[in-house]
VOKOLZA-89853 format. One record per residue: residue number from 1; x, y, z of N, C-alpha, C in turn; chain. Coordinates in nm, 3 decimals. Example, Ala and Ser with C-alpha at 12.3 -4.5 7.8 and 13.67 -1.06 7.14 Angstrom:
BEGIN
TORDO   i     n_u     n_v     n_w    ca_u    ca_v    ca_w     c_u     c_v     c_w ch
TORDO   1   1.319  -0.569   0.780   1.230  -0.450   0.780   1.320  -0.330   0.780  A
TORDO   2   1.285  -0.225   0.708   1.367  -0.106   0.714   1.290   0.003   0.787  A
//
This chain:
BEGIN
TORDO   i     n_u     n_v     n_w    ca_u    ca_v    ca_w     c_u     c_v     c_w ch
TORDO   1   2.445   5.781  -0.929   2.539   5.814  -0.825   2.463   5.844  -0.697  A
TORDO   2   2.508   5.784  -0.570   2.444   5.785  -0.453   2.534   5.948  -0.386  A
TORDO   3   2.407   5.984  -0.287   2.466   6.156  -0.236   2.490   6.107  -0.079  A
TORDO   4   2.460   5.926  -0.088   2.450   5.898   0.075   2.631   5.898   0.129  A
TORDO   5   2.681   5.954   0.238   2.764   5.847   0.292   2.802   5.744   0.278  A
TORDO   6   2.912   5.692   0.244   2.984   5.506   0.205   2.932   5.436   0.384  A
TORDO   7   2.934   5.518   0.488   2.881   5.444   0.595   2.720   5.444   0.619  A
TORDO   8   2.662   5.572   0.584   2.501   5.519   0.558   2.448   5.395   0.441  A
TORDO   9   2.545   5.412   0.333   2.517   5.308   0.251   2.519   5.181   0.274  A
TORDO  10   2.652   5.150   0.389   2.680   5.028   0.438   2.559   4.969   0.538  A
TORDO  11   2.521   5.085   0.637   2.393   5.049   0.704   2.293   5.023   0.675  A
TORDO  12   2.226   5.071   0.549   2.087   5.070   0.470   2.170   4.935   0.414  A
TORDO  13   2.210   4.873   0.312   2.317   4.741   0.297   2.256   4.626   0.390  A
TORDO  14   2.341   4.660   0.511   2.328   4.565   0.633   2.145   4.531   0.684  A
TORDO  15   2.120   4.664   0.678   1.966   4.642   0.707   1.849   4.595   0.616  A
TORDO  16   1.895   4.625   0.511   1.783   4.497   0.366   1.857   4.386   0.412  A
TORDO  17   1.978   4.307   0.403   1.997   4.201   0.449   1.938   4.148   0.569  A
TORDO  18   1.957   4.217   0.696   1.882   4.159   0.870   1.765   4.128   0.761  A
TORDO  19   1.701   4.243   0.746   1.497   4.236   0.727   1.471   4.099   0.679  A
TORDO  20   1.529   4.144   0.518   1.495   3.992   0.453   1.545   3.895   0.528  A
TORDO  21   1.642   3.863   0.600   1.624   3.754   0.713   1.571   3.704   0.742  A
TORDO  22   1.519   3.760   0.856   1.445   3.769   0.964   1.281   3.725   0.853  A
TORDO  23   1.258   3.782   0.765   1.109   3.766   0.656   1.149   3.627   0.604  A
TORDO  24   1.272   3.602   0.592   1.251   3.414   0.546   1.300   3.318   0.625  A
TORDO  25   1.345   3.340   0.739   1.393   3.310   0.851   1.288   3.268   0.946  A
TORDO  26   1.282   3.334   1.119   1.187   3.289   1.155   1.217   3.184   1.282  A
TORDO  27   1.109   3.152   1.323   1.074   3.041   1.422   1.034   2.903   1.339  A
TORDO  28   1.083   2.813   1.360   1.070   2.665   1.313   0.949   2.648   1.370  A
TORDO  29   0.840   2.593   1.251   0.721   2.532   1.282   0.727   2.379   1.288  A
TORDO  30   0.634   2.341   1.417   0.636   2.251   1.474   0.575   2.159   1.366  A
TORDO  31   0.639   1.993   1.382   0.605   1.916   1.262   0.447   1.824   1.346  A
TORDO  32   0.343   1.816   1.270   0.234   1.758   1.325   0.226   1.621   1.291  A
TORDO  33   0.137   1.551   1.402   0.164   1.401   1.317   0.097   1.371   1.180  A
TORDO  34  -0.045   1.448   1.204  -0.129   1.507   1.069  -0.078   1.454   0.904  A
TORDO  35   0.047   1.545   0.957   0.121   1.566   0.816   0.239   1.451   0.799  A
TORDO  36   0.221   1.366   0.882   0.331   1.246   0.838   0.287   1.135   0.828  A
TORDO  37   0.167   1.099   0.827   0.093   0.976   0.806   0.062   1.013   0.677  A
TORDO  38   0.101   0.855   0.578   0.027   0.847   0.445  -0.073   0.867   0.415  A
TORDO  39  -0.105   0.914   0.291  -0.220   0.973   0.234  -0.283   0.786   0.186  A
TORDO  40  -0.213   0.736   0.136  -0.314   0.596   0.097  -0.178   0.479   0.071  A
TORDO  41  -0.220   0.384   0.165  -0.099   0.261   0.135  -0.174   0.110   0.076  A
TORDO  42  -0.136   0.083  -0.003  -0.161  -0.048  -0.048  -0.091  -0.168   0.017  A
TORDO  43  -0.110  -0.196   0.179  -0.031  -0.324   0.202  -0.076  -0.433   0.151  A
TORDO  44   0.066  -0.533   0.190   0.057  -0.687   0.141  -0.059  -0.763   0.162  A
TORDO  45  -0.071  -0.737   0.319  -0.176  -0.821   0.420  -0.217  -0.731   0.516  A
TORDO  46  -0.258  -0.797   0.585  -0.365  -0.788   0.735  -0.351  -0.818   0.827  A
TORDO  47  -0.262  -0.835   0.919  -0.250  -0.937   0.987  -0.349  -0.942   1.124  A
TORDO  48  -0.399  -1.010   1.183  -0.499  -1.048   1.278  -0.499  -1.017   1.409  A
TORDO  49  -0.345  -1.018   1.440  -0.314  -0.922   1.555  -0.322  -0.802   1.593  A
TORDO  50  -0.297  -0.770   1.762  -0.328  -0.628   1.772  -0.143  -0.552   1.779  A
TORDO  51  -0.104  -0.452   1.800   0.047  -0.414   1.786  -0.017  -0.283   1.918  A
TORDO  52   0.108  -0.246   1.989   0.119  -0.158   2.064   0.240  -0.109   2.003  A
TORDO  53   0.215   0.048   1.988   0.326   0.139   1.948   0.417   0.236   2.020  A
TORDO  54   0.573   0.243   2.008   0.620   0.308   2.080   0.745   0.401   2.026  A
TORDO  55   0.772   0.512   2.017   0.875   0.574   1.969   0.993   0.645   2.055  A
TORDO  56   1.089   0.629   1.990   1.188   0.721   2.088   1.282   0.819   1.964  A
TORDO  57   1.364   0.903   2.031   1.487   0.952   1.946   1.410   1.099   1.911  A
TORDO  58   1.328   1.100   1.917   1.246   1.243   1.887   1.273   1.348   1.950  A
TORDO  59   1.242   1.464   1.947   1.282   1.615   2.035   1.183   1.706   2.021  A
TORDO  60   1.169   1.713   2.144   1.021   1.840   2.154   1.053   1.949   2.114  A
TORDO  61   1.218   1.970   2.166   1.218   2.115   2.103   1.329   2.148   2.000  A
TORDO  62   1.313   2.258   1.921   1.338   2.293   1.806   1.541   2.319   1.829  A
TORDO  63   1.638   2.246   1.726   1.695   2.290   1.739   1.755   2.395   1.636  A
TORDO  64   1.823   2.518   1.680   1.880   2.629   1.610   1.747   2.643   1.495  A
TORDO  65   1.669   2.639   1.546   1.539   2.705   1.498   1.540   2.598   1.332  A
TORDO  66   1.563   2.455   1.401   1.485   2.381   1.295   1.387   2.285   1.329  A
TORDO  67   1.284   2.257   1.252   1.149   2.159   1.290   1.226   2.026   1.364  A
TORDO  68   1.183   1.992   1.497   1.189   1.894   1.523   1.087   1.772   1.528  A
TORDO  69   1.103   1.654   1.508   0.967   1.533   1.547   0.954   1.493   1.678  A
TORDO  70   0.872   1.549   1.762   0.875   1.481   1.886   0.805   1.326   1.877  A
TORDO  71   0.860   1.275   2.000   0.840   1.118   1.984   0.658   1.138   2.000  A
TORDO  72   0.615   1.217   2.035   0.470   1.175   2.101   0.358   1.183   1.941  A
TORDO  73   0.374   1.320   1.858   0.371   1.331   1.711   0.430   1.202   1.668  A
TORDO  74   0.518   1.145   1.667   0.553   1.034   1.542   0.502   0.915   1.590  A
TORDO  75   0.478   0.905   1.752   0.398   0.756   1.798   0.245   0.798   1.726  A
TORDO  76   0.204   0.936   1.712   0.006   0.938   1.670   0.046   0.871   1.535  A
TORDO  77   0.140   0.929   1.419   0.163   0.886   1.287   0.140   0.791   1.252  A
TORDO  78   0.226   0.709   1.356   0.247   0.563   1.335   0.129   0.455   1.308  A
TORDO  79   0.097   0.490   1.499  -0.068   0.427   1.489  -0.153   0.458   1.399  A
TORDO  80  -0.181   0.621   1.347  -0.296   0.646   1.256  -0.246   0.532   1.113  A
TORDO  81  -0.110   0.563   1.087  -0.078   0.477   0.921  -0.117   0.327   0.991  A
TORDO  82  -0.080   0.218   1.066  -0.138   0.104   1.115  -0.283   0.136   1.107  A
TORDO  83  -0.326   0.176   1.187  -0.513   0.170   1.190  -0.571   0.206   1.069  A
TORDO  84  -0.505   0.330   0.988  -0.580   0.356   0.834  -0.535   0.253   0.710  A
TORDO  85  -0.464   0.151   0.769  -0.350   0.061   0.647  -0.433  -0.099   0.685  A
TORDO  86  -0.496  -0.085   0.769  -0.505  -0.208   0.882  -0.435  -0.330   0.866  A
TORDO  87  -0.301  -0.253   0.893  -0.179  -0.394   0.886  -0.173  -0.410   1.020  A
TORDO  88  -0.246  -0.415   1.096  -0.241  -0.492   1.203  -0.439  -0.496   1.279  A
TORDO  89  -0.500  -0.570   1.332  -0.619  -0.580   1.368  -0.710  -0.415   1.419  A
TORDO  90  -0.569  -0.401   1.531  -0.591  -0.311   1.604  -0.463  -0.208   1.694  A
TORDO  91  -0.455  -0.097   1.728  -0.295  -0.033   1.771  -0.416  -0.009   1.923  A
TORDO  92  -0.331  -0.077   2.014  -0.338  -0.079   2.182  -0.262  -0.032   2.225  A
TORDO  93  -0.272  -0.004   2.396  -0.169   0.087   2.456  -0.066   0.016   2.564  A
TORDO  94  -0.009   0.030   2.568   0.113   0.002   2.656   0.141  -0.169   2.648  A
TORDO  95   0.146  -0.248   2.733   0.201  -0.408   2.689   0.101  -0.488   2.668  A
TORDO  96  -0.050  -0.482   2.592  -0.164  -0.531   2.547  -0.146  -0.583   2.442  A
TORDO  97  -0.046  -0.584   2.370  -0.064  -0.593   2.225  -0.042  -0.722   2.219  A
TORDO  98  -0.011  -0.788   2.130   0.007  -0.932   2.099   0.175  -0.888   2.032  A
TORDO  99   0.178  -0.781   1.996   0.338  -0.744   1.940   0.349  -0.608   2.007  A
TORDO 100   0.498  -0.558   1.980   0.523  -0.416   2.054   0.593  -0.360   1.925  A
TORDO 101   0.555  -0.265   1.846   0.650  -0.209   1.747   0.744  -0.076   1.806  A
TORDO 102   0.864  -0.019   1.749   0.932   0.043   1.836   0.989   0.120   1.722  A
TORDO 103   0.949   0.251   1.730   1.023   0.280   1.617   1.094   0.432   1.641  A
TORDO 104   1.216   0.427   1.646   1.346   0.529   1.681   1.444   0.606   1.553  A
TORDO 105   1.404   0.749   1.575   1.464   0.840   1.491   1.599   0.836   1.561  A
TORDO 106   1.681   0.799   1.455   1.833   0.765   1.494   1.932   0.869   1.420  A
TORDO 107   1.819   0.963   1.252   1.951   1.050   1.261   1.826   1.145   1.196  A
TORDO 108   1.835   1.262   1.176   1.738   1.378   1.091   1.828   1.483   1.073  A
TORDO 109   1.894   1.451   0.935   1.981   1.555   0.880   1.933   1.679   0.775  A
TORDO 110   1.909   1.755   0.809   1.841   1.902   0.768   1.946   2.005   0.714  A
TORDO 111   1.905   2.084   0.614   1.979   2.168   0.556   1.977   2.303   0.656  A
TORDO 112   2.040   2.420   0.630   2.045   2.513   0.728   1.981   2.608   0.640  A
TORDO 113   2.035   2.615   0.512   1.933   2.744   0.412   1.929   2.676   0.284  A
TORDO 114   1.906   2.752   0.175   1.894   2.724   0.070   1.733   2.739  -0.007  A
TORDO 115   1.723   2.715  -0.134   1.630   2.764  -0.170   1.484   2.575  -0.214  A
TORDO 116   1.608   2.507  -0.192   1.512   2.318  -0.200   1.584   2.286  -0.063  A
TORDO 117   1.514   2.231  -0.028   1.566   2.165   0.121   1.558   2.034   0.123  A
TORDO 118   1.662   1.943   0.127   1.646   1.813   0.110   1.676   1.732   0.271  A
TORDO 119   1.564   1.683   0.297   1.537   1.636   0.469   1.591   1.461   0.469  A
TORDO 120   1.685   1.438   0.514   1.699   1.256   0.535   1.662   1.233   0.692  A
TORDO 121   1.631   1.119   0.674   1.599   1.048   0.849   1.627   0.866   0.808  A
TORDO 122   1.631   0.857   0.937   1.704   0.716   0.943   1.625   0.678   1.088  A
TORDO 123   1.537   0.565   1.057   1.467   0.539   1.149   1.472   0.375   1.167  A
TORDO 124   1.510   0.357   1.330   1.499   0.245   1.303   1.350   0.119   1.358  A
TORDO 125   1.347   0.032   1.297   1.196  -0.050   1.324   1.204  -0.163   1.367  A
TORDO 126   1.161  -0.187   1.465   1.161  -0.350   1.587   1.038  -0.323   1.595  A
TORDO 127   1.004  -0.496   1.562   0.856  -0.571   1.603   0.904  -0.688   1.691  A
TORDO 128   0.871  -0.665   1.821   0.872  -0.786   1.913   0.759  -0.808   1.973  A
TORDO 129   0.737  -1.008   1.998   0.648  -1.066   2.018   0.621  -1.035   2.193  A
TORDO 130   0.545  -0.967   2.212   0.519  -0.944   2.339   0.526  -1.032   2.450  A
TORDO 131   0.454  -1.172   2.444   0.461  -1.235   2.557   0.616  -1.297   2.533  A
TORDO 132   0.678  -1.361   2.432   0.839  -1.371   2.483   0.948  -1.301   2.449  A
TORDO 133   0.914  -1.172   2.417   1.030  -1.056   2.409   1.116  -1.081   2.260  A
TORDO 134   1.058  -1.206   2.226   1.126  -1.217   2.057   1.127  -1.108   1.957  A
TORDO 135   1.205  -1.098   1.921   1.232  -0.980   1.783   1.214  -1.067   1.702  A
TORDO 136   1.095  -1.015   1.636   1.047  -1.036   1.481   1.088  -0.998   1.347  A
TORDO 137   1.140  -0.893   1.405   1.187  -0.818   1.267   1.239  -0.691   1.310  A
TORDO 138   1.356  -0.672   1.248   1.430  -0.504   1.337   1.528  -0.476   1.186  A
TORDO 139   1.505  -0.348   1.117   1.516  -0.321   1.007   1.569  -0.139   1.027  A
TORDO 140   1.680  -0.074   0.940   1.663   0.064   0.963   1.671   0.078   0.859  A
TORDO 141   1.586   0.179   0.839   1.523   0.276   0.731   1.556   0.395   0.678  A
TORDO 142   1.629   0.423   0.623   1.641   0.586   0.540   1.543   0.620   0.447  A
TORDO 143   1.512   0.753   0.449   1.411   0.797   0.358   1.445   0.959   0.384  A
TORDO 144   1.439   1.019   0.237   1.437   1.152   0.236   1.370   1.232   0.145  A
TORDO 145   1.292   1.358   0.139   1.227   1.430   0.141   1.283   1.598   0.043  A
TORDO 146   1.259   1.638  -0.039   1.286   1.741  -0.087   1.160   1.848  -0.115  A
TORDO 147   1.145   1.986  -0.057   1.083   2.050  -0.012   1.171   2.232  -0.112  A
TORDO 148   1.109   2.250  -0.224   1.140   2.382  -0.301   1.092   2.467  -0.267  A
TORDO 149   1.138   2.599  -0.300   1.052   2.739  -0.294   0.944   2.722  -0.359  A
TORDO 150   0.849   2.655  -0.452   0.783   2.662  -0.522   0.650   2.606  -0.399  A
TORDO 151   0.698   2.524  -0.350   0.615   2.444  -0.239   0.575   2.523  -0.106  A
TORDO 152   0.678   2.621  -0.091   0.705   2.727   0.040   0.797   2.853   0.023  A
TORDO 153   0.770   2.950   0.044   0.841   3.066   0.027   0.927   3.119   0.119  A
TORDO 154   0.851   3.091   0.240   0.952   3.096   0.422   1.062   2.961   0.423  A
TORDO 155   1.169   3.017   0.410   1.243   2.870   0.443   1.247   2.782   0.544  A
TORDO 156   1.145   2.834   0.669   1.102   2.793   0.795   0.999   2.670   0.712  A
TORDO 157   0.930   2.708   0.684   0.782   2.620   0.628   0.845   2.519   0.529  A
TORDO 158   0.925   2.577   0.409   1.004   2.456   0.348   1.064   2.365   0.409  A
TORDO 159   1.161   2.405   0.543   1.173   2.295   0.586   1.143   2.195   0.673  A
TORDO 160   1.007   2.296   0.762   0.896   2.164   0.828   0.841   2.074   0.694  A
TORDO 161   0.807   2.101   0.570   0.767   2.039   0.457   0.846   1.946   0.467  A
TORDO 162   0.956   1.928   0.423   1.077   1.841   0.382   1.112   1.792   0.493  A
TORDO 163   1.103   1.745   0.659   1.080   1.745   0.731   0.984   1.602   0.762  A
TORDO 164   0.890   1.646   0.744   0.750   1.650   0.720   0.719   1.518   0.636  A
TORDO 165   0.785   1.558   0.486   0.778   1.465   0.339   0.906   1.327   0.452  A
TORDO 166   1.000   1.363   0.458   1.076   1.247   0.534   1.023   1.129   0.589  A
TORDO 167   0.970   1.146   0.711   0.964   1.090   0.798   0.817   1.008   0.724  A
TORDO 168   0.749   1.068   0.626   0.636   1.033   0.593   0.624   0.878   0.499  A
TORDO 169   0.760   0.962   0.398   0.818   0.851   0.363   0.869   0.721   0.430  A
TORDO 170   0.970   0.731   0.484   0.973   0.678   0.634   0.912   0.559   0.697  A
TORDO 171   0.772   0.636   0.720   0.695   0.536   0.799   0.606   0.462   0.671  A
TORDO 172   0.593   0.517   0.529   0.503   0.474   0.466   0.608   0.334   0.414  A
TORDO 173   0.764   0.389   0.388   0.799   0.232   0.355   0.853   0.110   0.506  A
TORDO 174   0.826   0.137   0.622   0.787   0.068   0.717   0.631  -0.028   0.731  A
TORDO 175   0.575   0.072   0.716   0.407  -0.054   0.685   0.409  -0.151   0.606  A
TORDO 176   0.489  -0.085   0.472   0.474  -0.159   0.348   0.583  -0.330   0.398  A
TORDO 177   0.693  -0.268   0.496   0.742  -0.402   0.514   0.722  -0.442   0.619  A
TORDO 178   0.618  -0.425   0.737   0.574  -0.466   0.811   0.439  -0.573   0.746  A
TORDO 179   0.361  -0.524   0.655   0.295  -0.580   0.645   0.317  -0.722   0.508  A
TORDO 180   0.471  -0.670   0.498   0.466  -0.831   0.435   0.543  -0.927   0.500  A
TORDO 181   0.555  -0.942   0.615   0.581  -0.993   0.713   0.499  -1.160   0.722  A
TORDO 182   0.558  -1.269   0.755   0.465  -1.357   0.800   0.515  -1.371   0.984  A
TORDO 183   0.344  -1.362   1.001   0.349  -1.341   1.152   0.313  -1.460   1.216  A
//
């Protein structure tokens, strides 16, 4: 039997709830490109050309305190998975390339709480031939990501993970059909 007040009780109540909040809650950590480039891809081919990379649809900043991908992070991704995959010769800058790849986060649907966080993205992928503006290939992509307490304890960090695992996915099954491409 409690000797507290039914209104001190309600406050001490209210206030383990804020705390633990606020302790799994938090500021959304920023997603790095680091962490979205494949760990190891087995492409088809090689192809001989060089590709210039470009992204859009991304957001620098965080909304309602969830991880966002800025376009400038998912253009390093891109290039690093091309240059470490070498499905293409070489990744150049701006209209050098012999192709222009273009690749646009069109949706990143995120959970708000929970204890697995399951991350989808929908990205879409254009390869056009630089000197005549031909589209080679323009494909959109879903891929999603599941991120547990077991993996992260802050639900902030679970869901840059899952986040994170998305987009990774993402771009890893983009190479894979970029590079079976005949160019």
């Amino acid at each position: 039997m409690s000797f507290l007040p039914f209104s001190c009780r309600s406050f001490l109540s209210a206030s383990v709830v804020v705390a633990s909040l606020l302790t799994l809650g938090g500021c959304a950590s920023p997603v790095v490109h680091d962490a979205l480039v494949p760990v190891s891809l087995q492409v088809a081919k090689h192809h001989p050309q060089t590709v210039a990379v470009t992204t859009s649809g991304g957001s620098e900043t965080s909304a309602a305190g969830k991880s966002q991908v800025a376009d400038a992070e998912l253009q390093k991704a891109v290039a690093d998975a091309i240059t470490q995959s070498r499905t293409f010769s070489r990744v150049v800058e701006g209209k050098n390339g012999d192709y222009t790849l273009t690749v646009t986060i069109f949706n990143l649907s995120q959970p708000s709480f929970g204890f697995s966080f399951t991350v989808g993205v929908e990205m879409g992928w254009t390869l056009t031939r630089t000197s005549t503006g031909e589209k080679v290939w323009q494909e959109s992509i879903k891929s999603e990501h599941t991120a547990t307490a077991s993996d992260a304890f802050a639900g902030v960090v679970r869901l840059r993970l899952a986040t994170e695992g998305a987009v990774r996915n993402n771009i890893q099954q983009g190479i894979m059909k970029l590079s079976a491409l005949q160019l």
